[in-house]
C-alpha positions in Angstrom: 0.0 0.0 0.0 2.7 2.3 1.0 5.1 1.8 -1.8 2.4 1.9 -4.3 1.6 5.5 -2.7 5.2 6.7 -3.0 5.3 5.5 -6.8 2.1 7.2 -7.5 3.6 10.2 -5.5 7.0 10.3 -7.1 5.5 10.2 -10.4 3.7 12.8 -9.9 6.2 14.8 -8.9 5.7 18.3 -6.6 2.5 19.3 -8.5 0.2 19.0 -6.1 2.1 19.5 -3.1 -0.5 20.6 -1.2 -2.6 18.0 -1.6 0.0 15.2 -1.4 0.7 16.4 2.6 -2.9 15.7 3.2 -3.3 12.6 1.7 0.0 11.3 3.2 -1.6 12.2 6.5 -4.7 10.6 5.9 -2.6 7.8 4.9 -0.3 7.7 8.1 -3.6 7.6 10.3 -5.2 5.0 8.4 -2.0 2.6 8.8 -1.4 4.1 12.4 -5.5 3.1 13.1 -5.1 -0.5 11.2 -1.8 -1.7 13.1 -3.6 -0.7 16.6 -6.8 -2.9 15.7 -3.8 -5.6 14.8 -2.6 -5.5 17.8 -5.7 -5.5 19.8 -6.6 -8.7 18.0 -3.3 -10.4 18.4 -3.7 -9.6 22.2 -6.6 -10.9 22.2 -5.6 -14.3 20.4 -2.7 -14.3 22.7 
């Protein structure tokens, strides 16, 4: 997911700077949100 991001992102270059910061964080939160719920359910296993 990440690296395809970053290809999408480098590719695109700095046009849309602006809108690349937001998305990134959007990004970073979703991945941030997914590997807590991981590790709640591997706790939970364990």
């Amino acid at each position: 997911m990440t690296s395809k991001y970053l290809k999408s992102r480098k590719s695109t270059g700095s046009l849309s700077v602006g809108f690349d910061v937001r998305e990134h964080a959007a990004l970073e939160a979703r991945t941030i949100a997914m590997r807590q719920a991981l590790g709640r359910l591997h706790c939970a296993k364990v």
